[in-house]
C-alpha positions in Angstrom: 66.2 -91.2 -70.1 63.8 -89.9 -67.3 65.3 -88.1 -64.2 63.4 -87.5 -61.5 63.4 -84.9 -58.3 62.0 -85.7 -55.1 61.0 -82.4 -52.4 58.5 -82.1 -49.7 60.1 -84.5 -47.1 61.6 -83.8 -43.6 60.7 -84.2 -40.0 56.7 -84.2 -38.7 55.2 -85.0 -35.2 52.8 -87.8 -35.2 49.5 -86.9 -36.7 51.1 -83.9 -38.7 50.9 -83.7 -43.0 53.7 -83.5 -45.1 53.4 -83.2 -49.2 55.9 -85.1 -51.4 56.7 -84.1 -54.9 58.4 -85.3 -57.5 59.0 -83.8 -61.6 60.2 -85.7 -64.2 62.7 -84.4 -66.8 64.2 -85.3 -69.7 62.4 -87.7 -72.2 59.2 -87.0 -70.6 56.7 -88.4 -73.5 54.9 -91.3 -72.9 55.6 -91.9 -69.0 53.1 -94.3 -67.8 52.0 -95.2 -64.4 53.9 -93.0 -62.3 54.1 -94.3 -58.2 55.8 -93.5 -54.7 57.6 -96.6 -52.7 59.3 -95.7 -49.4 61.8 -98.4 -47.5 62.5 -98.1 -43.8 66.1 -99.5 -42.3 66.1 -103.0 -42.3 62.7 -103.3 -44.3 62.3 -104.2 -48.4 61.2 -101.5 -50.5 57.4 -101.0 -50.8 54.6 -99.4 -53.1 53.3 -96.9 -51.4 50.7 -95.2 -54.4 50.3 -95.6 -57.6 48.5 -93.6 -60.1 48.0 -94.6 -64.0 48.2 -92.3 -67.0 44.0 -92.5 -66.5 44.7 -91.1 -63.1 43.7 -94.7 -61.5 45.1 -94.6 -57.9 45.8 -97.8 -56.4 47.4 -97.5 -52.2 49.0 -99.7 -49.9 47.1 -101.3 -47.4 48.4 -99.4 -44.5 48.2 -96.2 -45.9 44.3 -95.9 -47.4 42.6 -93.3 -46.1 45.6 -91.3 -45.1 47.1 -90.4 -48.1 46.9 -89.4 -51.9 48.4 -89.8 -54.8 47.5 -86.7 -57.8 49.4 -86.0 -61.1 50.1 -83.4 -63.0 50.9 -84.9 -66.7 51.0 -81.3 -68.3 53.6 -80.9 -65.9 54.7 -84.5 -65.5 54.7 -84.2 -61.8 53.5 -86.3 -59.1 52.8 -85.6 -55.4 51.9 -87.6 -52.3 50.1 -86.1 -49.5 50.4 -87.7 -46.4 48.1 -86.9 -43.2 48.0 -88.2 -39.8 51.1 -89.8 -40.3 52.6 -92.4 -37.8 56.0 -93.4 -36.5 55.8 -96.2 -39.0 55.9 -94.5 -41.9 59.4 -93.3 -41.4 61.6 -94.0 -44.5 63.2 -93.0 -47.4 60.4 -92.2 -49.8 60.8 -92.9 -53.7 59.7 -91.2 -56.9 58.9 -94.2 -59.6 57.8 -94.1 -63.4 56.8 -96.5 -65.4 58.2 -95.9 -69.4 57.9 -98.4 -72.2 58.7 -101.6 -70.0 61.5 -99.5 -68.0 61.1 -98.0 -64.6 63.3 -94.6 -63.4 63.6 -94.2 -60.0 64.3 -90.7 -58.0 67.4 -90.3 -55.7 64.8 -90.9 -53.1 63.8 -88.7 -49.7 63.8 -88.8 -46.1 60.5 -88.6 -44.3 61.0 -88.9 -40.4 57.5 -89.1 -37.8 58.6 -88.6 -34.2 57.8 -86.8 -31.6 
């Protein structure tokens, strides 16, 4: 089993940063591809950033440019920062690792953009 720990979200004005973290624990060998998804109210849950064990960052359409995805696998950590962010990113923000065919999910995180 893999648990993981989301920090870093909160409240931001429109254009402002916020950094997202999340550590793994547990049986921590061999985690894969490790990723953030976020899902707003009434909206499916999305990929957000991924990042492979080779450190291979893959982002969603509407968030190139803006953010980025690092890891730490000494640490088994991953963080997302997010800059100039908009009203639409608003959700609940998930941790996500990939682990021999299984995925663990975080308890997720609220990440509010208003003014």
């Amino acid at each position: 089993q893999v648990q993981l720990v989301e920090s870093g979200g909160g409240l931001v004005q429109p254009g402002g940063s916020l950094r997202l973290s999340c550590a793994a624990a547990g049986s921590v060998s061999s985690i894969g591809t490790m990723a953030w998804y976020r899902q707003a109210p009434g909206k499916q849950r999305e990929l957000v950033a991924a990042i492979t064990i080779r450190s291979t960052t893959s982002y969603a359409d509407s968030v190139k440019g803006r953010f980025t995805i690092s890891r730490d696998s000494a640490k088994n950590t991953v963080s997302l920062q997010m800059n100039s962010l908009k009203p639409e990113d608003t959700a609940v923000y998930y941790c996500n690792v990939q682990k021999w065919g299984f995925a663990y999910w975080g308890q997720g995180i609220q990440v509010t953009v208003s003014s």
